[in-house]
MARRODO-549025 format. One record per residue (C-alpha): residue in one letter; x, y, z. Coordinates in steps of 0.02 Angstrom, whole numbers, plus 32768, in hexadecimal, padded with zeros to 4 digits. Layout:
residues N
AXYZ...
//
This chain:
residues 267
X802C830F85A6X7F9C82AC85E9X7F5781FA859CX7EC782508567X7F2C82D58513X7FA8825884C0X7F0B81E5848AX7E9282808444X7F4C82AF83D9X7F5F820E83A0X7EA381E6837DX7EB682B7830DX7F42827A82BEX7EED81D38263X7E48822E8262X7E9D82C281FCX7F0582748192X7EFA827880D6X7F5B8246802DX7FDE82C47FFDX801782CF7F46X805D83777F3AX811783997F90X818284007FD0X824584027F55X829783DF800AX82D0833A804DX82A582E780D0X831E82F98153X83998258818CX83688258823CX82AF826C821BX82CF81ED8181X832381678210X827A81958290X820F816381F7X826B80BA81CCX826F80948288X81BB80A982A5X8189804A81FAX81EE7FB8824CX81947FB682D7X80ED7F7E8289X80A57EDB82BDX80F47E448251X80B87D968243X81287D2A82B3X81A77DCD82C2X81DD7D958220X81DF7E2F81BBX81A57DDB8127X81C07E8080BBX823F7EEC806BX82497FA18059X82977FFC7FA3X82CD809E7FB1X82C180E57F02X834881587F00X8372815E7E45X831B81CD7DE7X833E816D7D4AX82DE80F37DADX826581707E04X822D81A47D4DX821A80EF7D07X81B780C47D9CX813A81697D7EX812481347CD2X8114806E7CFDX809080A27D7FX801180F97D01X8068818C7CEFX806981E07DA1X80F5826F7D88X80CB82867E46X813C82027E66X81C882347E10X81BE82C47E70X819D82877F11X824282A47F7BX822C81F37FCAX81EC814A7F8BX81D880AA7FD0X819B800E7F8AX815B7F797FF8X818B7ED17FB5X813C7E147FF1X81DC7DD7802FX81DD7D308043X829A7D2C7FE4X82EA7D4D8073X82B57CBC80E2X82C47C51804AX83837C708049X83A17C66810AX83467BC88106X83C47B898087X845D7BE880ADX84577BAF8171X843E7AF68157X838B7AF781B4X83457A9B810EX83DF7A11810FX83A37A0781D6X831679F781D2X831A796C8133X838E790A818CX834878F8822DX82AE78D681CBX825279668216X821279BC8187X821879AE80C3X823D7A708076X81B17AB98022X81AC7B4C7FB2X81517BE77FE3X80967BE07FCCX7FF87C4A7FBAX7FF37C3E8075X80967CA1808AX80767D08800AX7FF27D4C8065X803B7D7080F0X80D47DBF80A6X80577E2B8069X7FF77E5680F1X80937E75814BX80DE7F0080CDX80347F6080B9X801F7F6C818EX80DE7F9F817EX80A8802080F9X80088067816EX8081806981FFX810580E6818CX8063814D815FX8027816A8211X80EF817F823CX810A820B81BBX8054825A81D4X80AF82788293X816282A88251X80F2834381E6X810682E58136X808A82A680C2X807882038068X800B81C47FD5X7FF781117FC1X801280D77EE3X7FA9802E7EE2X7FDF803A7E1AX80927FE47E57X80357F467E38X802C7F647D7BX80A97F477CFCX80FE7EA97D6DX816B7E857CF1X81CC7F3B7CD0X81D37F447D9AX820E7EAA7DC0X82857EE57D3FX82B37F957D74X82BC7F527E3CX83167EB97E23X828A7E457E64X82B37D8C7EA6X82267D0E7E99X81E97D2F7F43X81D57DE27F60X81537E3C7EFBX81127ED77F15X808A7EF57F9AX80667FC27F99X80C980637F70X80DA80F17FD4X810E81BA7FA0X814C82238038X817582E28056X815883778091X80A483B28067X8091844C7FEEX801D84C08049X800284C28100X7F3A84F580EAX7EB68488812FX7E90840980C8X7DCF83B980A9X7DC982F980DAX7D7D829B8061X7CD98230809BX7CE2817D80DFX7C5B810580F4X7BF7810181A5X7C25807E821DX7B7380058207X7BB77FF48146X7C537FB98180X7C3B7F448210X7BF07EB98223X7BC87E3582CEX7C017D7482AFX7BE97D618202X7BDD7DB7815FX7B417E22811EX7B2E7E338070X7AF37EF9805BX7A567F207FFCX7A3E7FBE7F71X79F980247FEEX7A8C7FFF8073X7B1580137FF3X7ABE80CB7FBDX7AC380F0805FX7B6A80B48087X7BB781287FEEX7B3781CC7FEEX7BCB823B8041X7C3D81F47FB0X7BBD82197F3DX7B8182C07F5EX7C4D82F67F78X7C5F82AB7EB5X7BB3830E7E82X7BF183AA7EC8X7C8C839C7E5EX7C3883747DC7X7CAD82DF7DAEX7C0A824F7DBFX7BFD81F97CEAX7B50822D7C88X7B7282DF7C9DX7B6482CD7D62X7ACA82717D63X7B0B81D77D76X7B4581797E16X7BDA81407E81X7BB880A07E5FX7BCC80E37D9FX7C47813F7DAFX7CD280B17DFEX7C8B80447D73X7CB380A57CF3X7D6381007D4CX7D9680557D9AX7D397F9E7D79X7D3B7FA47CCDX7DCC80187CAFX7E8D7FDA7C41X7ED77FFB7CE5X7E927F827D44X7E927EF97CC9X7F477F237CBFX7F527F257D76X7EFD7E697D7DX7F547E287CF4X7FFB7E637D4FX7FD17E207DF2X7FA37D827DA5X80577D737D51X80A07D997DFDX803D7D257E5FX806F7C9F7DCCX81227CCA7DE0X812A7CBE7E9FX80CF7C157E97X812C7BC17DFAX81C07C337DD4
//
C-alpha cells in the first residue's frame, strides 16, 4: 500500500467515524482487546508520565450502578466493554514517597514537597482524555465502536465510592466499546465549518450572524427531526439552552466537579 493510500484510509477513518450506542452481545476478543490497550498507551503523555489510569468495569453489579449513577444510560450496562479515565496524579504521589525522592530531595535541600495542584490536575486530565481519543481512533480501526458518557462527572461522590477513588485520581471521561449493531451506512452528524473554528494569533469573539452561521447545518438536521423547543420554531441556540445550560444535569454535573476539584485540592 502506497502513502497516499495509507494517508486517504487513515484521513476515511477519522472523517467517518461516529458515536456508537447500540452493540453487538459478543465480546471483544483478548488479542484485539491487548491491540486496543497497546495503542491507547501509545498516546502522547506529558513528560511520558502517564498521568492517568484506566478501570475496566467488569462487574455488572458495578456496570449497573454506574448506568444508573450516570443518568440512567442502560447502554452502558450493556456495553460489553467499559473504561473509565481517571486524573492520576496518585500514583506519582506514592512513588515520590515510597522511593525516598521527597526525603532526597529535603535533605539535600533541593526541593520542599508540595501537594498536587490545579496545574497537575490539568494535565492529568488532558492526558487521560488524548488517551481516551487515541482508544476511539484505535477501536474505530480494530471494527468496534465507542461512545464517549461525559455524565461520569456527575454524582462524584457514589463513584468515587463504587471505584475506590484516592484523592488524586478523579475521573476525566468514560468510554463504551463493542461491536456495532448494524453494519448499514450510517449519516454523520454536522460539524461547524473551519472559519468558525479557527482563528490567527489571538481570539475573535463571534457575532449573531457568525454563530448562525457556524450552527445552520446543526440546526436544520434538529428542524428536520422535529426535535428544535416551541414546536420546532425555535432555535439551536434554544434548544441547548433549554436540553443543556439550564438543565438538573448539568447543575449536577458542576456541582460534582466542583466537589472533586475541592477534594483533589484539600482532601
Amino acid at each position: 500500500m502506497s502513502y497516499t493510500q495509507r494517508m486517504q484510509e487513515t484521513l476515511q477513518l477519522l472523517n467517518n467515524r461516529r458515536s456508537v450506542r447500540a452493540f453487538e452481545d459478543r465480546a471483544i476478543e483478548p488479542e484485539v482487546l491487548t491491540l486496543l490497550k497497546e495503542t491507547t498507551l501509545r498516546a502522547p503523555t506529558a513528560g511520558n508520565m502517564a498521568l492517568y489510569s484506566i478501570v475496566e468495569v467488569q462487574d455488572p453489579s458495578k456496570k449497573e450502578q454506574l448506568a444508573r449513577i450516570c443518568d440512567e444510560q442502560s447502554m452502558i450496562e450493556k456495553a460489553p466493554l467499559v473504561w473509565v479515565f481517571l486524573a492520576d496524579m496518585q500514583k506519582w504521589v506514592n512513588y515520590f514517597h515510597e522511593s525516598g525522592a521527597v526525603e532526597r530531595a529535603d535533605e539535600a535541600g533541593l526541593a520542599a514537597y508540595r501537594k498536587p495542584g490545579l496545574g497537575d490536575l490539568h494535565l492529568c486530565m488532558q492526558d487521560a482524555i488524548i488517551a481516551a481519543q487515541n482508544a476511539v481512533v484505535g477501536a474505530e480501526a480494530l471494527g468496534i465502536g465507542s461512545c464517549y458518557i461525559g455524565d461520569v462527572i456527575e454524582n462524584f461522590e457514589q463513584l468515587r465510592s463504587l471505584l475506590d477513588l484516592r484523592q488524586y485520581t478523579i475521573p476525566a471521561c468514560m468510554l463504551i466499546f463493542g461491536y456495532p449493531k448494524g453494519k448499514g451506512p450510517v449519516k454523520l452528524t454536522p460539524r461547524c465549518p473551519q472559519d468558525a473554528v479557527f482563528m490567527t494569533d489571538r481570539y475573535e469573539e463571534p457575532h449573531i450572524e457568525q454563530l448562525e452561521r457556524a450552527y445552520e447545518l446543526h440546526e436544520e438536521d434538529r428542524r428536520r427531526s422535529r426535535s428544535l423547543p416551541y414546536e420546532n420554531t425555535g432555535t439551536l441556540a434554544d434548544y441547548y439552552y433549554l436540553r443543556k445550560h439550564t438543565s438538573a444535569f448539568m447543575e449536577e454535573m458542576n456541582r460534582s466537579t466542583s466537589v472533586m476539584f475541592d477534594w483533589w485540592c484539600n482532601g
